[in-house]
N, C-alpha and C positions, 0 to 999 in steps of 0.2 A: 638655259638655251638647249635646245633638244639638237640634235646630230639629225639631219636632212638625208646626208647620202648616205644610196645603199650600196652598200660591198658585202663581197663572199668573205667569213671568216673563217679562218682554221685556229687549231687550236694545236701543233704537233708535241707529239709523244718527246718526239727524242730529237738530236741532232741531224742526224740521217734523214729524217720528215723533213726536217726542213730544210733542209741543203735541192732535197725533190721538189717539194714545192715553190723555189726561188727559182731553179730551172724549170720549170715548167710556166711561172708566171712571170717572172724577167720583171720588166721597165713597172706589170700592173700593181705589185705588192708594194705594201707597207710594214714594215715590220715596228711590232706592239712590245714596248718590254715595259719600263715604269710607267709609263703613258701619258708622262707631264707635259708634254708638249704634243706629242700627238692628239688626244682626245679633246684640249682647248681650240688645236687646230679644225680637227673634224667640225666643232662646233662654231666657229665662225666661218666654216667653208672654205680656208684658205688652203688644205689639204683636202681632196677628193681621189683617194685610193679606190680602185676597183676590187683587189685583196687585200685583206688585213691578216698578219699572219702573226699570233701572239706566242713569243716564247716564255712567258713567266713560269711554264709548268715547266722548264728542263732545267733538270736538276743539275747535269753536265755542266751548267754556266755557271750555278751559282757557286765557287769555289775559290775559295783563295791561296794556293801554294806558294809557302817562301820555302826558297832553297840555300844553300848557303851563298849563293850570290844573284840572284835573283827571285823577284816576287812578279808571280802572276795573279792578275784580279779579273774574274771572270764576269762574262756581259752582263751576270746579273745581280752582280752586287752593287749596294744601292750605297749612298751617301753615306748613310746612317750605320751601313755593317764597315762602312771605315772608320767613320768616329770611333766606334764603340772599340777599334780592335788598337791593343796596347803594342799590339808586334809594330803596323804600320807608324801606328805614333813615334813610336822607336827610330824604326827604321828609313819612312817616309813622310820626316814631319812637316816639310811643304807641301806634300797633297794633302795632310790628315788638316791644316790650319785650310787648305781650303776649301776641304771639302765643307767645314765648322759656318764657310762664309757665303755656302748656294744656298740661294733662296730662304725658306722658313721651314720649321721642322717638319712639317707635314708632308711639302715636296722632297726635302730629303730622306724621309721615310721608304718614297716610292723612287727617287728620280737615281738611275743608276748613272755610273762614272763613265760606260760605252756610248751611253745613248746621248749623254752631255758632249761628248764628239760626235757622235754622229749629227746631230744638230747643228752642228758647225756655226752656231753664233759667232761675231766677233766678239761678244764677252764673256763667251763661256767660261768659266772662274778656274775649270780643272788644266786648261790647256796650258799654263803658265809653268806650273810645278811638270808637269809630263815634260815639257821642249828644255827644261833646265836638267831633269832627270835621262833624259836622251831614251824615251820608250819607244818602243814597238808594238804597234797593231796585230795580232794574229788574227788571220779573216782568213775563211775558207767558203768553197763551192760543191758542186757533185765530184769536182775532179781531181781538186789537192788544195793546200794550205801553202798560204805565202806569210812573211810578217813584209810591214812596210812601216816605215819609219815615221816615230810624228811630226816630224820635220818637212816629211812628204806628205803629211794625212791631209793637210788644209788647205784648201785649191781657189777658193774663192767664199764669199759669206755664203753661207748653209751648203755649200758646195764641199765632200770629201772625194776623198780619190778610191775608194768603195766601188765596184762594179755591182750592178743591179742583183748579179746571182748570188753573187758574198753574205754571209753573217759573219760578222767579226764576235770572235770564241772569248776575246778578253786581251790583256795589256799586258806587255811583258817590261816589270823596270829593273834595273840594273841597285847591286847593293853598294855602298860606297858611304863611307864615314865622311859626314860633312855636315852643316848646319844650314838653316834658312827660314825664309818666312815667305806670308804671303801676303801685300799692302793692298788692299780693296779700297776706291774712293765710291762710296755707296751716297746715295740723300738722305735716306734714314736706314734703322734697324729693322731687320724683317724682309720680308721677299721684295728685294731691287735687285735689276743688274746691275753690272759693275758701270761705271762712268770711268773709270781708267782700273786698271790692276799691274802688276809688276812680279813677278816669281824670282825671289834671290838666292841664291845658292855659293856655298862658299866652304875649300875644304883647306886640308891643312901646308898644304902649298900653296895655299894665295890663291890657285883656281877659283877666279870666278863668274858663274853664269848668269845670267839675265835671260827674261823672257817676258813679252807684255798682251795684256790682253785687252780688247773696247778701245783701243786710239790707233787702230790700223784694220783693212778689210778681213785680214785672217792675223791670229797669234801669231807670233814670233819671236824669236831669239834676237839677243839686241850686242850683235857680233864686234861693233866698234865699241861699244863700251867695253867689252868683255878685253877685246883686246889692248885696251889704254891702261887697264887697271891689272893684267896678267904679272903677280909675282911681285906686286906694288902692297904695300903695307899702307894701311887704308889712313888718314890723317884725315883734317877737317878740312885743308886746305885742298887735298885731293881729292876730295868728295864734291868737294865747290867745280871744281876743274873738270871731274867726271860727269857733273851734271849736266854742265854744257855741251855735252853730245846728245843728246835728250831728243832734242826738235827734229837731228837730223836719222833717229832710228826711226819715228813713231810719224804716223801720218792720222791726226784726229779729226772727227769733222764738226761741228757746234750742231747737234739739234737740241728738241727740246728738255731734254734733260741735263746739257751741259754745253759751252764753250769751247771750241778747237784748243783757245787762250789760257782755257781754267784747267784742261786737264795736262796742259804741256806743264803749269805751274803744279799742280799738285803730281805729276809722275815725277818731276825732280825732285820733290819735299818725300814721297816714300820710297822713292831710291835712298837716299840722304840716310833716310829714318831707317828702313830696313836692313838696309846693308850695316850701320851701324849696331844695331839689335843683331843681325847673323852673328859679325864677327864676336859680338861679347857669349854669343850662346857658345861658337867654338872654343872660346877661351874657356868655358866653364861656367859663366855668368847665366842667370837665369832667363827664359825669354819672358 
């Protein structure tokens, strides 16, 4: 299917370009990074940008710094440069399992971990491990740089809290010894969205997070559970008792890919599942 509308493209050198170019073209720009979503879009007409403004040449983005307590991943690193990296596996093994579970290899090739928020699907697969990991947005303009929290990042579906002029530089996450996983209920293997997801997180105080993706308008942190199970030593019996908060964090809706009913049923079977696979990973057991 051939792309209809016409827009002005740029192509900028550096950061600076395009920080001019976002002021200058405000509301009319689109910004290009892995293009997995935008050029399907262009294509069926549901996106009609005036400017297209591609940063895949700035090299500025593509970069990943860990420090000794924090790791930044820049807007243009794509899936596939998180797979591949042994630091993050280490250190970030809930985004590195899901970044393993977007789509099929081809789109993780191209599809970077910024542009999957900025998308703001409700299933977006990365936002689960981020809201458990407690990161920060850095995004800037002509005039200075803010970080906003991803807590704050997701405002409604495809809706972020991004201003028009903004490029977001990349995600800043915090380092912290802890274990977790990431439960995807998919229809088959290969490029699906999620029909429910869940992000568990769990350190050596009992600390534990929760975050879910596809059974509510935007991701979130699933704050009552978090607090029933704070400091509790995980049993079967407790896991039964926790699951029962379930229906009233998550608000799913049934279309044609799943049930309101099926995905309330299977986010308490990978809570259940995951949180138990966390805790045996922090004890030392294998995941």
């Amino acid at each position: 299917m051939a792309i209809l509308n016409d827009f002005e493209y740029h192509k900028p050198k550096d950061i600076n370009e395009t920080f001019i170019l976002l002021s200058e073209y405000k509301n009319k720009a689109t910004i290009l990074a892995g293009g997995t979503d935008l050029i399907v879009h262009l294509k069926e007409g549901i996106t009609k940008p005036e400017v297209v403004i591609d940063i895949k040449g700035i090299t500025e983005l593509n970069k990943i710094d860990i420090s000794e307590d924090t790791i930044f991943i820049g807007a243009g690193i794509t899936f596939t440069e998180i797979i591949e990296s042994l630091e993050l596996k280490e250190k970030l093994p809930i985004l590195w399992e899901s970044s393993i579970k977007v789509a099929s290899v081809g789109i993780r090739n191209r599809a970077t971990l910024v542009g999957n928020i900025c998308s703001a699907v409700p299933s977006l697969d990365s936002a689960p491990a981020l809201l458990v990991y407690d990161a920060e947005v850095v995004v800037q303009n002509k005039t200075g740089k803010r970080t906003i929290s991803i807590h704050d990042w997701f405002i409604g579906p495809k809706k972020t809290i991004l201003n028009p002029d903004e490029l977001v530089l990349g995600i800043n996450i915090p380092i912290v010894k802890h274990a977790g996983v990431y439960e995807k209920l998919g229809r088959y293997k290969g490029e699906d969205l999620a029909q429910a997801g869940i992000g568990i997180f769990v350190d050596e105080t009992k600390n534990y997070r929760f975050a879910y993706c596809a059974v509510g308008p935007v991701p979130k942190r699933m704050k009552k559970l978090e607090d029933f199970l704070q400091g509790r030593e995980i049993s079967d019996k407790l896991l039964e008792e926790a699951s029962q908060l379930i229906p009233d964090e998550i608000s799913p809706i049934s279309d044609i890919r799943s049930s309101a009913e099926y995905r309330i049923h299977m986010m308490k079977i990978m809570f259940k599942r995951g949180l138990q696979k966390s805790v045996a990973i922090l004890k030392g057991g294998k995941s």
